[in-house]
The first five atom37 places (N, CA, C, CB, O) and aatype in JSON, in Angstrom:
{
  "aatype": [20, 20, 20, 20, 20, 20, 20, 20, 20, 20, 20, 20, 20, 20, 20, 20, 20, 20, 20, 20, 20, 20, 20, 20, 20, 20, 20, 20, 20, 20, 20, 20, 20, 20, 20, 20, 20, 20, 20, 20, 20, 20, 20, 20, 20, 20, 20, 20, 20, 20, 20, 20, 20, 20, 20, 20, 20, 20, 20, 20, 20, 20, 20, 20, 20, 20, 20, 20, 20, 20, 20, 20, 20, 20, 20, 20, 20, 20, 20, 20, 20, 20, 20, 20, 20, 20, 20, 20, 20, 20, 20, 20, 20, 20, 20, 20, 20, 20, 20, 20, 20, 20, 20, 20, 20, 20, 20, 20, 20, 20, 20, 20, 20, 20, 20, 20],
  "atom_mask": [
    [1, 1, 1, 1, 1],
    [1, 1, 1, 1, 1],
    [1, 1, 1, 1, 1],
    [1, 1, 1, 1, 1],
    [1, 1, 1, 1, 1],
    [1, 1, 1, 1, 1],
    [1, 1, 1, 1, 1],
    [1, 1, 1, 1, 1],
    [1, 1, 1, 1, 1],
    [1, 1, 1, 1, 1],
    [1, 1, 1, 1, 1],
    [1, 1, 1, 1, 1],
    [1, 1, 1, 1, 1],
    [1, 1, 1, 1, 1],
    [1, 1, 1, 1, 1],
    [1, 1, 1, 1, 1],
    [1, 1, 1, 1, 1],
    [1, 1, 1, 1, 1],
    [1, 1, 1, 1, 1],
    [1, 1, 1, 1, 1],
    [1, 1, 1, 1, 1],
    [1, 1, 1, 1, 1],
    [1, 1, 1, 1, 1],
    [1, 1, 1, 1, 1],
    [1, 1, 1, 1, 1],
    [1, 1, 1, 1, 1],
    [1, 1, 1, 1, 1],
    [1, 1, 1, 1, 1],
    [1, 1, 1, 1, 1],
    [1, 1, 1, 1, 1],
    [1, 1, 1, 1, 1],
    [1, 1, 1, 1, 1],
    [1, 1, 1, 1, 1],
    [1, 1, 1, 1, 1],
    [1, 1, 1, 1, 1],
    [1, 1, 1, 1, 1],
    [1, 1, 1, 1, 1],
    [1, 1, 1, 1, 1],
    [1, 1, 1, 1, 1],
    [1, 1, 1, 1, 1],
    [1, 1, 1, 1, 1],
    [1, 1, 1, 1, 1],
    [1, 1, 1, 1, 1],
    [1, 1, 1, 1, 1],
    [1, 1, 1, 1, 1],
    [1, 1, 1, 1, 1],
    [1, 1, 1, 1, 1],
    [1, 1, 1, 1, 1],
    [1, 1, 1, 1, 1],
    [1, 1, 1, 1, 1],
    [1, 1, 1, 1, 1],
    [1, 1, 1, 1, 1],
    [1, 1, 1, 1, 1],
    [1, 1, 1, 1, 1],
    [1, 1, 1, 1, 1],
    [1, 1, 1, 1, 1],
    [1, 1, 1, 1, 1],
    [1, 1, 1, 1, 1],
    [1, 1, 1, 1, 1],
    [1, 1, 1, 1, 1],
    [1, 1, 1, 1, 1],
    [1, 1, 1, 1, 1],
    [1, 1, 1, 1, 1],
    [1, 1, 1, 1, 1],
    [1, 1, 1, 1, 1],
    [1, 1, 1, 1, 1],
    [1, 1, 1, 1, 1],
    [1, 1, 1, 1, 1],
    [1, 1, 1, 1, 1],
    [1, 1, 1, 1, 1],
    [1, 1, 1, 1, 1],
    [1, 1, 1, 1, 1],
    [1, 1, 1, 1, 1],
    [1, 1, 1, 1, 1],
    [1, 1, 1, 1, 1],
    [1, 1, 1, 1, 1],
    [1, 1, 1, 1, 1],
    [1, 1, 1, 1, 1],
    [1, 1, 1, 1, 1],
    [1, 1, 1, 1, 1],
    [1, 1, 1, 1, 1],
    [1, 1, 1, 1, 1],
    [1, 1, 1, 1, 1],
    [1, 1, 1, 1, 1],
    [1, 1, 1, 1, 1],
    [1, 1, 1, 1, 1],
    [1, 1, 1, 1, 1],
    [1, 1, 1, 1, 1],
    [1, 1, 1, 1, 1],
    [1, 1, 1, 1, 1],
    [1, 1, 1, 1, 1],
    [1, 1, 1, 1, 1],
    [1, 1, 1, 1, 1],
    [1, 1, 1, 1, 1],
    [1, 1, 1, 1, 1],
    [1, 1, 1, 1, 1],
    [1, 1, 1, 1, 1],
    [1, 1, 1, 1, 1],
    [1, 1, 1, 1, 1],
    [1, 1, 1, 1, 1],
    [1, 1, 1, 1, 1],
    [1, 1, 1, 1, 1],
    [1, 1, 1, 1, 1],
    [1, 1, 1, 1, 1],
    [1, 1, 1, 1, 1],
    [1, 1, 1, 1, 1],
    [1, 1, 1, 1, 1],
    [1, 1, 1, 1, 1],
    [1, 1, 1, 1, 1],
    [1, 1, 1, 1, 1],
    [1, 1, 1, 1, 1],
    [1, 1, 1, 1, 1],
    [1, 1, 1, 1, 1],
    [1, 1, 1, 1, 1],
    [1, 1, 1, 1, 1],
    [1, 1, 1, 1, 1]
  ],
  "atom_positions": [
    [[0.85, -1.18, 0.0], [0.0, 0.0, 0.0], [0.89, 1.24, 0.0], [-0.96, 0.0, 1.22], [1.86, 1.44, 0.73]],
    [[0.39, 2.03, -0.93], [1.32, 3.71, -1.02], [0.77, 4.55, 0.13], [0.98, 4.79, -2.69], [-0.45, 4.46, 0.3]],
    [[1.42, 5.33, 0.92], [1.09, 6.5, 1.62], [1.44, 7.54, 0.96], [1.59, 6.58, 2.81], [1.8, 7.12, -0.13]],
    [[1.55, 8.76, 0.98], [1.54, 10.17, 0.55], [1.45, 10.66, 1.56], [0.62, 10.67, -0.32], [0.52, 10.45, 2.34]],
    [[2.36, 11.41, 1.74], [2.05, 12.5, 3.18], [2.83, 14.21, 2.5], [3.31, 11.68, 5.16], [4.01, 14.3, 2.17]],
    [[1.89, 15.28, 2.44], [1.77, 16.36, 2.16], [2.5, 17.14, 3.72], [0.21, 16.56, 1.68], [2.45, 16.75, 4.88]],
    [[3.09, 18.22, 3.18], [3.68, 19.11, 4.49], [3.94, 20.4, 3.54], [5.36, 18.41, 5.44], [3.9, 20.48, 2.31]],
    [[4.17, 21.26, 4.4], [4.55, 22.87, 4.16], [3.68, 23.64, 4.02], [5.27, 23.23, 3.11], [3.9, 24.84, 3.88]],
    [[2.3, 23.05, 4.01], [1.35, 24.41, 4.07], [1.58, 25.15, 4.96], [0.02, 24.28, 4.22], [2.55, 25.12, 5.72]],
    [[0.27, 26.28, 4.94], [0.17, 27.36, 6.15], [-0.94, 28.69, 5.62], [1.99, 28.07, 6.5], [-1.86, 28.69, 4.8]],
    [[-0.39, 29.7, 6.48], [-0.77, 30.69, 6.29], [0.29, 31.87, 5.48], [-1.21, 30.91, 7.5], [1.42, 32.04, 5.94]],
    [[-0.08, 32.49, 4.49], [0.91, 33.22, 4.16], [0.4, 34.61, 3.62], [1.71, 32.46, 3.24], [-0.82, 34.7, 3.45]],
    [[1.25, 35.83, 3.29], [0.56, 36.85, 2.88], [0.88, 36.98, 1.43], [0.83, 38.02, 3.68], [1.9, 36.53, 0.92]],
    [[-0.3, 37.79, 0.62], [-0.29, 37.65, -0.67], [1.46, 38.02, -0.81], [-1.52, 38.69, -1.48], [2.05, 38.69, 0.04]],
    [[2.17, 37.42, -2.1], [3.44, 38.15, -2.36], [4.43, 37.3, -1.43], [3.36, 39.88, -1.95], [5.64, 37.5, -1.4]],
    [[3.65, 36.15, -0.56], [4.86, 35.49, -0.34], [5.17, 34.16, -0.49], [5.14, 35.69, 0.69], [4.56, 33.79, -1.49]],
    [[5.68, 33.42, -0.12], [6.24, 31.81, -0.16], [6.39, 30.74, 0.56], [7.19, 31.71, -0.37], [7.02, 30.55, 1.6]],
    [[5.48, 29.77, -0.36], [5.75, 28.58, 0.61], [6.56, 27.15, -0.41], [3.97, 28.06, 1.37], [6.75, 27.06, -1.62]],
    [[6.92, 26.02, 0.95], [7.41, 25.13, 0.03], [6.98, 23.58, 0.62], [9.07, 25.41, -0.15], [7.35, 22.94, 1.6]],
    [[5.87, 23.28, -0.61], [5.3, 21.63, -0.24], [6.34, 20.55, -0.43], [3.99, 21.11, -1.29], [7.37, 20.47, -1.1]],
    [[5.74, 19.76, 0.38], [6.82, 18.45, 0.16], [5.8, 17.48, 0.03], [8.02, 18.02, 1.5], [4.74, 17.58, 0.63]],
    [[6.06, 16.57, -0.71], [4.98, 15.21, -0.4], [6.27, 14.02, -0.53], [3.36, 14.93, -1.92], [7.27, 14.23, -1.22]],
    [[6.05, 12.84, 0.2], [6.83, 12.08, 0.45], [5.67, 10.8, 0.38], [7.68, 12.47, 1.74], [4.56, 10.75, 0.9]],
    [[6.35, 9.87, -0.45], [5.79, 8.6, -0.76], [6.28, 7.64, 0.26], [6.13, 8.16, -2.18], [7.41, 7.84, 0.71]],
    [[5.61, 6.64, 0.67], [6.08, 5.48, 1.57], [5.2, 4.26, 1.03], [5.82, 5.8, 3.32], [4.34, 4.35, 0.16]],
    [[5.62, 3.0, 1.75], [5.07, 1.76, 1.62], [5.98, 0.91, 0.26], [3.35, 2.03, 1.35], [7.14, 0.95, -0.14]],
    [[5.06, 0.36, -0.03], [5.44, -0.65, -1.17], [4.84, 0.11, -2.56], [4.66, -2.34, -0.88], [3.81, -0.22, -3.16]],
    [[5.69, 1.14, -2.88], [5.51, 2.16, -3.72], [6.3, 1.9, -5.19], [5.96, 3.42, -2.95], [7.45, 2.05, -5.62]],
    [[4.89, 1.37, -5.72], [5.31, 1.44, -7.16], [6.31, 2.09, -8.16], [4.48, 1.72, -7.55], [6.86, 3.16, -7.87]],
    [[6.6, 1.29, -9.61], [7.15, 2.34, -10.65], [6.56, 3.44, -10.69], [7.14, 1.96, -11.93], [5.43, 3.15, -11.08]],
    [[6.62, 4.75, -10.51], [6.4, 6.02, -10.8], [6.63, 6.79, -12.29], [7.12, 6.57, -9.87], [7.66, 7.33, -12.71]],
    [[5.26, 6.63, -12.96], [5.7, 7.44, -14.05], [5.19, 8.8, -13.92], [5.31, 6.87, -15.33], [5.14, 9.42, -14.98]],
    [[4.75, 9.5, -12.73], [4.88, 10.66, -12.94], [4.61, 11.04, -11.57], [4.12, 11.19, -14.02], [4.43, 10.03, -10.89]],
    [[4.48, 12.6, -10.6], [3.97, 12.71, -9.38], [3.44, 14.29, -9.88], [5.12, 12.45, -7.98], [4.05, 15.09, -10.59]],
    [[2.4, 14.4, -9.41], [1.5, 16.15, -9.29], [1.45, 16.55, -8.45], [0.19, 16.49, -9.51], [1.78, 15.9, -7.46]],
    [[1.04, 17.8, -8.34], [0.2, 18.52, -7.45], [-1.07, 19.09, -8.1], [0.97, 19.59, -6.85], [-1.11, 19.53, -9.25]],
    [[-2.04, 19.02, -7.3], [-4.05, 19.63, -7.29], [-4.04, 20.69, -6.41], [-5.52, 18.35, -6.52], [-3.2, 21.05, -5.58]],
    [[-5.13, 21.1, -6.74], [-5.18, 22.0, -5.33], [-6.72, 22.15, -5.8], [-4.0, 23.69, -5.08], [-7.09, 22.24, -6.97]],
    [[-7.69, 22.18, -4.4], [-9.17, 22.16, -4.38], [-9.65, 23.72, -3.58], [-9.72, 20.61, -3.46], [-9.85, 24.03, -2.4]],
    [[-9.68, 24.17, -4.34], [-10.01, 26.04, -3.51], [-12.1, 25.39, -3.22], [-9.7, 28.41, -5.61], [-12.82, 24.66, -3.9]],
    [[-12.32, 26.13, -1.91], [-13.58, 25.78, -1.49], [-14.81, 25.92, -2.39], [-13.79, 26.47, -0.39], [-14.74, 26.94, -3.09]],
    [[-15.91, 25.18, -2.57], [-16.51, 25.24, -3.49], [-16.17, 24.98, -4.86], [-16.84, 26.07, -3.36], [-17.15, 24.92, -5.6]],
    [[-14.86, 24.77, -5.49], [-14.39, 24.17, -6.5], [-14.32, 23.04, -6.97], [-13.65, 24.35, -6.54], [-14.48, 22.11, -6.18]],
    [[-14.12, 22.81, -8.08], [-13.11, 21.51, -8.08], [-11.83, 21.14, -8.04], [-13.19, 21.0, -8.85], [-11.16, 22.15, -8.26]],
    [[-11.23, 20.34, -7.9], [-10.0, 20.02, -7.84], [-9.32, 20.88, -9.04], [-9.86, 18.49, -7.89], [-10.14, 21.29, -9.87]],
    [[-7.87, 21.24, -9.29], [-7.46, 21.21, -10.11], [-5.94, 21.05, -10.38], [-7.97, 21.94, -10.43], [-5.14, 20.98, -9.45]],
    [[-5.68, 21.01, -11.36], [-4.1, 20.27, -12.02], [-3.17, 21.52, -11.58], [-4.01, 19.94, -14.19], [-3.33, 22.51, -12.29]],
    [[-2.67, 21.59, -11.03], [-1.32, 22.88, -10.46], [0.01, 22.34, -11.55], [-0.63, 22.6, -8.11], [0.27, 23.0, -12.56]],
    [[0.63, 21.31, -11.28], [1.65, 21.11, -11.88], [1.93, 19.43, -11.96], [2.65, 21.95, -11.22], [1.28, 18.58, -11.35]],
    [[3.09, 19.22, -12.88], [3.51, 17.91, -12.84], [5.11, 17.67, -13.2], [2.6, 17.17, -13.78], [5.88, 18.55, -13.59]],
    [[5.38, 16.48, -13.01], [7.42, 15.83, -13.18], [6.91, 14.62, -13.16], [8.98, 16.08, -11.65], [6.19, 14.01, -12.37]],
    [[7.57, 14.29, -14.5], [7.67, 12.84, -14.69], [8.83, 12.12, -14.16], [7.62, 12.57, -16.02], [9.5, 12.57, -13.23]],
    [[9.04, 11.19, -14.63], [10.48, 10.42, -14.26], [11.72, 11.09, -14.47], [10.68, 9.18, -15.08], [12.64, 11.33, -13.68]],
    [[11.52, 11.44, -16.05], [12.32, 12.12, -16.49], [12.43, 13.41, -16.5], [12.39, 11.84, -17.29], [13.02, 14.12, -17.31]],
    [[11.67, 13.79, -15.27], [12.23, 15.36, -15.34], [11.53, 16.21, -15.97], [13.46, 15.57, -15.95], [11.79, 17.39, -15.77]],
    [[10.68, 15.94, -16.71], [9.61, 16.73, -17.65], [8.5, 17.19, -17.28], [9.18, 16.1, -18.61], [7.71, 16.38, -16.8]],
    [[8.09, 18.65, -17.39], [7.52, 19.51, -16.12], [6.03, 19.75, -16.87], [8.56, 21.22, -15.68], [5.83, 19.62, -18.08]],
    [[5.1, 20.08, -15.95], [3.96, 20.8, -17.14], [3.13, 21.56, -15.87], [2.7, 19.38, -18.35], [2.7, 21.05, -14.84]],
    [[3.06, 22.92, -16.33], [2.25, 23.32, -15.82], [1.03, 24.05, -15.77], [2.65, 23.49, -15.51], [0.74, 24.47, -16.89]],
    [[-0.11, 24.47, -14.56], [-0.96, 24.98, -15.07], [-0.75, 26.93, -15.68], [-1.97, 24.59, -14.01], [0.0, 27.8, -15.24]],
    [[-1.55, 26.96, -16.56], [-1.21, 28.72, -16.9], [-1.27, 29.39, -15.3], [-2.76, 29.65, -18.15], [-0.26, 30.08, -15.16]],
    [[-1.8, 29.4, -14.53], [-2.18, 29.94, -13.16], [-0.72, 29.6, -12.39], [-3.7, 29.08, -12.41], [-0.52, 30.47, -11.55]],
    [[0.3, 28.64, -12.41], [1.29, 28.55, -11.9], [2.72, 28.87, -12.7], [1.14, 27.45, -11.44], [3.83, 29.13, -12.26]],
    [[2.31, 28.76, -13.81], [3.31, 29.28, -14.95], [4.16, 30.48, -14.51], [2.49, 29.75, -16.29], [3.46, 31.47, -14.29]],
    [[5.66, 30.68, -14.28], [6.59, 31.94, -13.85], [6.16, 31.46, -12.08], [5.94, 33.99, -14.62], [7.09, 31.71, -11.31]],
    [[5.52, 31.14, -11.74], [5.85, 31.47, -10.17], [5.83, 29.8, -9.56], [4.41, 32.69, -9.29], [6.5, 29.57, -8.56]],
    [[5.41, 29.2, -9.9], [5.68, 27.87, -9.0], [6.64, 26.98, -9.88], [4.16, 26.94, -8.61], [6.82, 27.08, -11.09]],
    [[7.23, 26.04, -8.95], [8.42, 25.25, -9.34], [8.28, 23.72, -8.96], [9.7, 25.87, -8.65], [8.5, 23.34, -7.81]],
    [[7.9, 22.86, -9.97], [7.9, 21.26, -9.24], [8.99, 21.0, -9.26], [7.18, 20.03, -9.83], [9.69, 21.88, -9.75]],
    [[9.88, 19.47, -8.68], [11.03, 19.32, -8.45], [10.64, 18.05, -7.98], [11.76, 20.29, -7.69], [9.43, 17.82, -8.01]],
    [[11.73, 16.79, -7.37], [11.36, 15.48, -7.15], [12.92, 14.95, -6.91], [10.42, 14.77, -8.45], [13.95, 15.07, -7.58]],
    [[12.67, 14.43, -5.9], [13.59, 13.51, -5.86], [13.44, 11.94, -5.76], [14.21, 13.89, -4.97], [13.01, 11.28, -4.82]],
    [[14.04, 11.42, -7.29], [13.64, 10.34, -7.18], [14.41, 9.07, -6.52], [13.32, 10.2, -8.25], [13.84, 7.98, -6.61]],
    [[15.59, 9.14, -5.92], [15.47, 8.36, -4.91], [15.01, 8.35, -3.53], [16.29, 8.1, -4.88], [15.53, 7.5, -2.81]],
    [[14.35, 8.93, -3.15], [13.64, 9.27, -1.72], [12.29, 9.14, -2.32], [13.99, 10.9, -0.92], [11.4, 8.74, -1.56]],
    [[11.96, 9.4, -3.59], [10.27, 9.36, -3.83], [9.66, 10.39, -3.3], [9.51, 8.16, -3.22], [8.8, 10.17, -2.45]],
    [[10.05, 12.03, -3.75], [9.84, 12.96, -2.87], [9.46, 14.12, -3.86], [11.06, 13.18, -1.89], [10.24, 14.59, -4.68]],
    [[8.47, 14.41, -3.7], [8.2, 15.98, -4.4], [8.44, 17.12, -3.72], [6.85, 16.24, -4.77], [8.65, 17.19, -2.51]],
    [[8.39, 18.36, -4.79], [8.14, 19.82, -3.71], [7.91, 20.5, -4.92], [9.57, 20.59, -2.54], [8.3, 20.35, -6.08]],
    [[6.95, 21.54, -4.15], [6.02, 22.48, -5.03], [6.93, 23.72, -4.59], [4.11, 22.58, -4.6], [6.51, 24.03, -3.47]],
    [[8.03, 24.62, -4.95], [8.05, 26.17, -4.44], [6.97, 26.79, -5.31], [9.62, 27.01, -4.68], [6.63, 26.62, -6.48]],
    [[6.53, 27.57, -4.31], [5.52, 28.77, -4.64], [5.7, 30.06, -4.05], [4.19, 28.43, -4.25], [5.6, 30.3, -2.85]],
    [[6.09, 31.2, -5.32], [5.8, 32.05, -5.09], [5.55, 32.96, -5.57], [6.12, 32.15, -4.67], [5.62, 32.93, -6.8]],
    [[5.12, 34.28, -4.92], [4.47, 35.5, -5.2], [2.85, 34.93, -5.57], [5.33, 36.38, -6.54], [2.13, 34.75, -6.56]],
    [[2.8, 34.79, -4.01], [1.3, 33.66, -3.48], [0.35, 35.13, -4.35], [0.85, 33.28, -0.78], [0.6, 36.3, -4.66]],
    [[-0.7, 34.27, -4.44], [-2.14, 34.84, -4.08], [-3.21, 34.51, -3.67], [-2.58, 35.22, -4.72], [-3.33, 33.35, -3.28]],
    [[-4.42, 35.48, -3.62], [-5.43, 34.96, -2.55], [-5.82, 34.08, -2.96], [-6.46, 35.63, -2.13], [-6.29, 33.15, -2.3]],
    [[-5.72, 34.13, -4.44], [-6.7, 32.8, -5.36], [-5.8, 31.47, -5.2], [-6.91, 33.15, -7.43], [-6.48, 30.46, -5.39]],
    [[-4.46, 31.19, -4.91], [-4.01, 30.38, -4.52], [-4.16, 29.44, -3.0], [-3.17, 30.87, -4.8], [-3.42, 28.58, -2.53]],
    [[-5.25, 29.95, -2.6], [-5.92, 29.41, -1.59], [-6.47, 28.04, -1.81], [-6.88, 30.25, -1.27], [-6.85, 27.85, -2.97]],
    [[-6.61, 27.05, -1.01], [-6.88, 25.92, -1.15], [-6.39, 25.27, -0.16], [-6.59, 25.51, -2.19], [-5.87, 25.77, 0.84]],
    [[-6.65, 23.19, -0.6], [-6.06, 22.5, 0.46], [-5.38, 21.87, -1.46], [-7.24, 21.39, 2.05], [-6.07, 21.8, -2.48]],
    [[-4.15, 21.57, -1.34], [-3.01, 21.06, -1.91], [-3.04, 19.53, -1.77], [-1.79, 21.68, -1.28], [-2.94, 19.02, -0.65]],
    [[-3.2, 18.72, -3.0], [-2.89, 17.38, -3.0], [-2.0, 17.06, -3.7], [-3.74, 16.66, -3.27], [-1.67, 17.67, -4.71]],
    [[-1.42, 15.95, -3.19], [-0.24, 15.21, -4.57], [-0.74, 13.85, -4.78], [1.69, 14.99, -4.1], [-1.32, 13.1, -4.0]],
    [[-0.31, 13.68, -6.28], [-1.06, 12.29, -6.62], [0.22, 11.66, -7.58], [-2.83, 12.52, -7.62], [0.89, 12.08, -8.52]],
    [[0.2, 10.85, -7.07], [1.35, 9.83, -8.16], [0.71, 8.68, -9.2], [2.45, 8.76, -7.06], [-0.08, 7.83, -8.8]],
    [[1.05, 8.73, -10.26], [0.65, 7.79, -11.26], [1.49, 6.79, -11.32], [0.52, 8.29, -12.48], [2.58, 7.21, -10.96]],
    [[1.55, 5.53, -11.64], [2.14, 4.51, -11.14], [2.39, 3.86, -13.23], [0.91, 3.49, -9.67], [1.67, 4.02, -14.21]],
    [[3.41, 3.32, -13.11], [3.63, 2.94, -14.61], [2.9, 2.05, -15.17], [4.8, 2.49, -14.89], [2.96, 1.84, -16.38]],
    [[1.77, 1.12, -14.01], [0.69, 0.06, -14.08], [-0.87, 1.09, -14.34], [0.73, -1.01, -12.37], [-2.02, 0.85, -13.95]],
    [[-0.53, 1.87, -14.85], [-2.07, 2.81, -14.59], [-2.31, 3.11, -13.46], [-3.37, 2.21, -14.91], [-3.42, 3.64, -13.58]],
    [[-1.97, 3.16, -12.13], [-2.93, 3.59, -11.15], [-2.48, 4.94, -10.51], [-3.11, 2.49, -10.07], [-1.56, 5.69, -10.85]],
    [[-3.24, 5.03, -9.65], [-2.66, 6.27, -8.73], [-3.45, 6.55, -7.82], [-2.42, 7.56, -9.36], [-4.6, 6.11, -7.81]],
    [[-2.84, 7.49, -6.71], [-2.22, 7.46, -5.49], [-2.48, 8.96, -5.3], [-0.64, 6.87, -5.44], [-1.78, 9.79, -5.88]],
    [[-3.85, 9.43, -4.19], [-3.55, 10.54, -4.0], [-3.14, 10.63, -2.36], [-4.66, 11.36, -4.54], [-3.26, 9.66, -1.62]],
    [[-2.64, 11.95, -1.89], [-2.25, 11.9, -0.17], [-3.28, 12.99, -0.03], [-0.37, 12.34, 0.51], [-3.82, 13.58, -0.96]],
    [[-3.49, 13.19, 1.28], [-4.24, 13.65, 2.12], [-4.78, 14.92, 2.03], [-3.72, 13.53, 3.06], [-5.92, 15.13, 2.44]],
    [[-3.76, 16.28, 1.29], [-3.69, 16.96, 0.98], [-3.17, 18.25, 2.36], [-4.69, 16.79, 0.21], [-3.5, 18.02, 3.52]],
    [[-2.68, 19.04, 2.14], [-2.53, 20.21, 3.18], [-2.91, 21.58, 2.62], [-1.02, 20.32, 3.7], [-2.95, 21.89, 1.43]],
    [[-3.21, 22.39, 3.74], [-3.98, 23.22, 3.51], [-3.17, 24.76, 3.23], [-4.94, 23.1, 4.61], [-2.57, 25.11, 4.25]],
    [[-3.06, 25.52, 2.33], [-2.47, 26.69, 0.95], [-3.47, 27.94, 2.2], [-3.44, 26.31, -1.61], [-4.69, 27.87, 2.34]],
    [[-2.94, 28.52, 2.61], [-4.23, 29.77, 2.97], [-3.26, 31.06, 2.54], [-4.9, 29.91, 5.07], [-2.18, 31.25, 3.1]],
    [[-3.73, 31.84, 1.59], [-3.07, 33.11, 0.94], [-4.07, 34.2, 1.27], [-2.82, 32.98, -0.77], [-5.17, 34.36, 0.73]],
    [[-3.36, 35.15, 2.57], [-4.4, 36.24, 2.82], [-3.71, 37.93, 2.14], [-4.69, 36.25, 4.78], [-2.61, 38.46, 2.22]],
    [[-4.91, 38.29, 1.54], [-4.6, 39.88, 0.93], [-4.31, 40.86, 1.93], [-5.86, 40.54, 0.14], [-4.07, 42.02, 1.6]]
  ]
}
């Protein structure tokens, strides 16, 4: 079974920075890729960013110039830098890993609060 465990949220003020980590555990599959979502209240989920195996990045227009995915793949470890926050960057933050068998793996998510 995969765990996911999300860290680095908080509280922050518009214009500043935070830095997620998600860390995979268990009997954790080939990884062909790891994300980040983020679910602002009343929304839906949505696609923030991604790193594949190889290093190959994609992101959403809304994170484009200010956020940074990154991974380390022997630890099985992501991180989101974010910055020059905003309010609309509010949310709770998930990471989800896709597995090279089709499946995937989301964690718990932590909670993004960006006040103006």
């Amino acid at each position: 079974q995969v765990q996911l465990v999300e860290s680095g949220g908080g509280l922050v003020q518009a214009g500043g920075s935070l830095r997620l980590s998600c860390a995979a555990s268990g009997s954790t599959p080939p990884i062909a890729a790891m994300g980040w979502y983020r679910q602002a209240p009343g929304k839906q989920r949505e696609f923030v960013a991604r790193i594949t195996t190889r290093g190959t990045t994609d992101y959403a227009d809304s994170a484009k110039g200010r956020f940074t995915i990154s991974r380390d793949n022997a630890r099985v470890t992501m991180y989101l830098q974010m910055n020059s926050l905003k309010p609309e960057d509010t949310g709770v933050y998930y990471c989800k890993i896709d597995t090279r068998n089709s499946r995937y793996y989301w964690g718990q998510g932590t909670q993004v609060t960006v006040s103006s």
